[in-house]
N, C-alpha and C positions, 0 to 999 in steps of 0.2 A: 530549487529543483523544478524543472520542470516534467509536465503527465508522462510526456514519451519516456524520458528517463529514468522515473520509477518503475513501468510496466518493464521498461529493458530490465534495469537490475532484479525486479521480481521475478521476471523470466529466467533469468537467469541463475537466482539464488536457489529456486525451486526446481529448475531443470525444467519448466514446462515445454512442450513440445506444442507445433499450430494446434493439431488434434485437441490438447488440451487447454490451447486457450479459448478455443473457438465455443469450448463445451464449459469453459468458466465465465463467459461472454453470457453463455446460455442459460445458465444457471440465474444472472441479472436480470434475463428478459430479455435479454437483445439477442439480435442474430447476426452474426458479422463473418465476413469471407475471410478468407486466407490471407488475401489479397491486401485487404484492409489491415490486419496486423501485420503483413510483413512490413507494408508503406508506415503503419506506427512506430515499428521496430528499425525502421533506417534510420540514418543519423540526419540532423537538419540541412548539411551541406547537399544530400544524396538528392535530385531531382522529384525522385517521386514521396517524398518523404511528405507524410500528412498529420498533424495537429491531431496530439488525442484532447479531447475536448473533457471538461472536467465531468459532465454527466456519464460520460462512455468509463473513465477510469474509476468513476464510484459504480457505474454498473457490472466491471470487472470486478470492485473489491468486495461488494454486496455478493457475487459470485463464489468469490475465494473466502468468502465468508462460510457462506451454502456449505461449499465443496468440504470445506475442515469441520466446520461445527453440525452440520445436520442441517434440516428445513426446517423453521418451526411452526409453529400451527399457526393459523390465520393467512393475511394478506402479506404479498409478498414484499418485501421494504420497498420504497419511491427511493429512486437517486437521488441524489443533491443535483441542485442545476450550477451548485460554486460548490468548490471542493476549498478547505485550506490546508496547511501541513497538520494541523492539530486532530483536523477529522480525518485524514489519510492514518496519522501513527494511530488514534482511535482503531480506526476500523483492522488496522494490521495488528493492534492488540487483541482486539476480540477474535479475529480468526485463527489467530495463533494462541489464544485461550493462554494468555502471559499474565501474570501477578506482577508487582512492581518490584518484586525481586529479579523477576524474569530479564524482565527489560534493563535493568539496571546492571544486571550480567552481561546481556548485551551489548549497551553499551560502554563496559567495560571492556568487552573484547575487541573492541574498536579505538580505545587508548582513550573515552571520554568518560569524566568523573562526571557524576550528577546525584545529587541528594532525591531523597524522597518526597523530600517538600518542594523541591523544582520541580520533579518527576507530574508529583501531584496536579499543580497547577496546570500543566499541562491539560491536563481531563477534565479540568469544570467548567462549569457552563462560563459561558464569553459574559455574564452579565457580573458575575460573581466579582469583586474585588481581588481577589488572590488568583482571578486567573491569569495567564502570561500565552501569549504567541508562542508557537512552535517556530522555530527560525530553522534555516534550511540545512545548517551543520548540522542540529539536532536530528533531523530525517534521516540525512543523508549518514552519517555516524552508523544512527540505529541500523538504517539496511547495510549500510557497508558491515556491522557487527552479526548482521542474520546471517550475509553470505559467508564469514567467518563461521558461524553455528554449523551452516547446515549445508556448505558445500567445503568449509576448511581447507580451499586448494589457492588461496588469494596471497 
């Protein structure tokens, strides 16, 4: 999957409107025009279509993090300068404040079986022996299972 594609189905699943993305943008520390997400939001084929670049989409998720959980005290998080699928479902765990039951309901609702101990490895650190790559069905699954949740009209 690529950035532009997740920001689409995230927009999507959530209903965000520009107003709101420009102010989940803000929430990262960036400031970004209308303009700029509609050109993220076109399809590759579309002319004006532009590369979300992997620090802009962790400075959206850092955002959508903000916006659901609260600010917490101290320094504001740094982006990532490399995003992978692993820290993307991370970070869409923690803002969606999901237990591994959560997610695993999820995706469930998307017709994909997954143990807790795949689930698991998913989350630990990349040095760990038990951990495993996030692959892009697994993403793509999970969101396509969120928009099942939390727009139910697919």
């Amino acid at each position: 999957m690529n950035n532009n594609d997740i920001l689409r189905r995230l927009r999507y699943t959530f209903d965000f409107n520009d107003t709101k993305m420009i102010a989940l943008f803000a929430l990262g520390d960036k400031e970004v025009t209308r303009a700029e997400i509609s050109n993220w939001l076109k399809r590759e084929d579309d002319p004006e279509f532009q590369e979300l670049y992997d620090r802009e989409l962790a400075v959206f998720l850092n955002g959508f993090i903000i916006d659901k959980r609260g600010k917490k005290d101290g320094p504001a998080p740094v982006p990532e300068k490399s995003l992978n699928n692993n820290t993307i479902f991370r970070k869409l765990k923690i803002a969606l404040n999901l237990q591994d039951d959560g997610i695993l309901e999820i995706l469930a609702l998307a017709d994909m079986s997954f143990s807790k101990h795949e689930l698991s490895a998913l989350f630990r650190n990349p040095g760990q022996s038990q951990y495993r790559p996030c692959k892009d069905q697994v993403l793509r699954n999970f969101i396509h299972g969120l928009q099942l949740k939390y727009r139910g009209d697919l």
